[in-house]
C-alpha positions in Angstrom: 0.0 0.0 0.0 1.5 3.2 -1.0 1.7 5.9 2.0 1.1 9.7 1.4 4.2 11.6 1.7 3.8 14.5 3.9 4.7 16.8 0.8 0.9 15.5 -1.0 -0.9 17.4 1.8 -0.7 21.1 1.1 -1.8 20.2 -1.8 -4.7 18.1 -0.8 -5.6 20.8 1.5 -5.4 23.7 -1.2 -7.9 21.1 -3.8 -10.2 21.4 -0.6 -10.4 24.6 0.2 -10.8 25.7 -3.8 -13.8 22.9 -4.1 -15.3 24.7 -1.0 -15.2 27.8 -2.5 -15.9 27.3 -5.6 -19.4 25.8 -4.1 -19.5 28.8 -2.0 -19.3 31.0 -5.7 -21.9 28.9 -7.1 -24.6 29.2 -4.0 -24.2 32.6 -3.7 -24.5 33.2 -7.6 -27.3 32.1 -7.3 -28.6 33.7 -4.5 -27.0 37.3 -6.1 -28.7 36.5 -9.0 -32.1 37.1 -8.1 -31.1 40.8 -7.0 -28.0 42.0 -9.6 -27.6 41.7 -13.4 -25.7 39.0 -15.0 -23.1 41.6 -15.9 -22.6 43.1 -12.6 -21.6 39.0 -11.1 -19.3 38.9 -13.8 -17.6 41.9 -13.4 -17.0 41.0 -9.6 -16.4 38.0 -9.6 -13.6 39.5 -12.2 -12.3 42.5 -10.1 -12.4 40.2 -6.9 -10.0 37.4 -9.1 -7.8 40.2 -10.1 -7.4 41.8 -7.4 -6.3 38.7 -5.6 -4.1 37.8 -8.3 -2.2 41.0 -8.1 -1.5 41.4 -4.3 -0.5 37.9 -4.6 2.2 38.7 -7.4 2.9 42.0 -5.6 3.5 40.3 -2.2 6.1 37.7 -3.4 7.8 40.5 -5.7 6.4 38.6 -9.5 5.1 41.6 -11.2 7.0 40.8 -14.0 5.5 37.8 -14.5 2.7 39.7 -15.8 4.4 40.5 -18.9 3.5 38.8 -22.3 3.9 39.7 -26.1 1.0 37.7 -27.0 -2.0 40.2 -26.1 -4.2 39.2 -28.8 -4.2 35.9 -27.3 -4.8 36.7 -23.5 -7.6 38.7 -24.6 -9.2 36.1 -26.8 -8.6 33.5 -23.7 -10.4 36.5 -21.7 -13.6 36.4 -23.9 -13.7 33.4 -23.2 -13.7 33.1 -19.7 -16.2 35.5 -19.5 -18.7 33.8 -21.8 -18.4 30.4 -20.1 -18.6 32.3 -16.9 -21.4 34.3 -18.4 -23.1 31.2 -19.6 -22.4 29.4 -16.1 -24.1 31.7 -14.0 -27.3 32.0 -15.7 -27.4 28.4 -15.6 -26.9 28.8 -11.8 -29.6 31.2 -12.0 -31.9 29.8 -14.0 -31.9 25.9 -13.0 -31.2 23.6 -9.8 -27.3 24.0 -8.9 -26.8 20.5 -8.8 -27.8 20.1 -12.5 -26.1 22.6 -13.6 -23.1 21.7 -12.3 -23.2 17.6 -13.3 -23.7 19.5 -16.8 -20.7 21.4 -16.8 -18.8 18.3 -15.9 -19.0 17.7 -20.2 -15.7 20.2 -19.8 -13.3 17.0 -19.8 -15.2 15.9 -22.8 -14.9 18.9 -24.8 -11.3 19.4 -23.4 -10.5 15.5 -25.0 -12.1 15.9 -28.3 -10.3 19.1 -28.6 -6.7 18.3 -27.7 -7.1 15.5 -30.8 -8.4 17.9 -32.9 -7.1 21.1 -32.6 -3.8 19.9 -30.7 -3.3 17.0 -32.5 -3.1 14.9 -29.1 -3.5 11.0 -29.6 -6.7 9.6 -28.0 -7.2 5.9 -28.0 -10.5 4.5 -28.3 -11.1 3.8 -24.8 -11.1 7.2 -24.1 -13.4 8.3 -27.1 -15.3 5.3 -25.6 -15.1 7.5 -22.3 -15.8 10.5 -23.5 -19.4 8.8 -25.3 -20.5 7.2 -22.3 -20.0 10.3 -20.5 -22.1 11.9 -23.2 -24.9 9.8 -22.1 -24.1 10.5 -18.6 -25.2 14.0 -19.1 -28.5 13.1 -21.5 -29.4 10.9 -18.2 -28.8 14.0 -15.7 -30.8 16.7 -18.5 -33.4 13.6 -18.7 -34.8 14.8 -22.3 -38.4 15.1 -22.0 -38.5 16.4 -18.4 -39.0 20.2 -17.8 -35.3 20.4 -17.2 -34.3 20.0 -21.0 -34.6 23.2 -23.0 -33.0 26.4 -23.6 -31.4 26.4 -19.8 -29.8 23.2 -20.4 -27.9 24.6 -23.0 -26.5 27.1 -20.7 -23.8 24.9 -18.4 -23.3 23.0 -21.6 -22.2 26.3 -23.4 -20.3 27.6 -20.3 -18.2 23.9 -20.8 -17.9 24.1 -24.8 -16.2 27.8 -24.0 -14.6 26.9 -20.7 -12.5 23.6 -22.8 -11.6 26.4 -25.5 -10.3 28.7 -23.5 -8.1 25.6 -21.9 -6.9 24.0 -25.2 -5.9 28.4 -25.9 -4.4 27.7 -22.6 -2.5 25.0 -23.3 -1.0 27.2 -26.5 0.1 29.7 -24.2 1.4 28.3 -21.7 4.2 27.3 -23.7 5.2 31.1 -23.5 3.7 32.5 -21.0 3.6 32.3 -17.4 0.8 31.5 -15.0 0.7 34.4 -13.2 0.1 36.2 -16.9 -2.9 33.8 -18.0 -4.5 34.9 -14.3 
């Protein structure tokens, strides 16, 4: 039986802490979301990120990180984020969380069909296998014929198809570019 090294649990704590807030996002989306416009979230939710990001870089002395050559490209990744976020938190809004979340689980589905196609990344068929029956997994939760499938449905699912482009752009630049500057 293989033991956890003591180094694996700052990093098990850190996955913890982001799942919890990331839950904590989406409840009170959704709660926000019956007082403020979509665009105001967004833009928060945006400011608060940034403004995180920056007193991070600022306290360890990274500014410089921030620097990059390929704007076009961080602000195409940008537009993105913001229409999958955009798309997200309507479905939040509009739907039960829990369904809209199990919908934007497709992202590693996009994200695989992607990497082969735009990236030119091998994928086996057991994992295009994977990537059907996960597929179905998501007809099961949207349950076609039930009031949950319409026009809201489509809403986590965009928020994943734009969410897995912005990664595979991500991907691109991250062969350049530093973390800190795609933050």
């Amino acid at each position: 039986m293989r033991r956890w090294s003591s180094g694996a649990a700052p990093g098990i704590v850190c996955i913890v802490v982001a799942m919890l807030a990331l839950s904590l996002q989406d409840s009170l989306i959704k709660w926000l979301g019956a007082t403020y416009a979509l665009h105001q979230i967004v833009l928060t939710r945006s400011l608060i990120a940034a403004a995180v990001t920056l007193v991070v870089l600022a306290a360890i002395g990274r500014l410089a990180l921030l620097r990059t050559r390929r704007w076009s490209l961080h602000l195409t990744r940008g537009l993105l984020l913001v229409a999958s976020n955009s798309f997200f938190f309507l479905g939040l809004i509009a739907m039960p969380i829990a369904e809209a979340v199990a919908m934007f689980f497709v992202v590693p589905l996009f994200i695989t069909l992607l990497s082969a196609l735009v990236l030119g990344e091998p994928v086996g068929p057991r994992r295009l296998f994977a990537v059907l029956v996960g597929f179905a997994g998501v007809v099961i939760v949207v349950r076609p014929g039930s009031g949950l499938f319409g026009y809201t449905a489509l809403l986590p699912v965009g928020a994943a198809a734009t969410y897995a482009v912005m990664q595979i752009l991500t991907r691109r630049l991250g062969a350049t570019d530093s973390a800190a500057a795609m933050a």
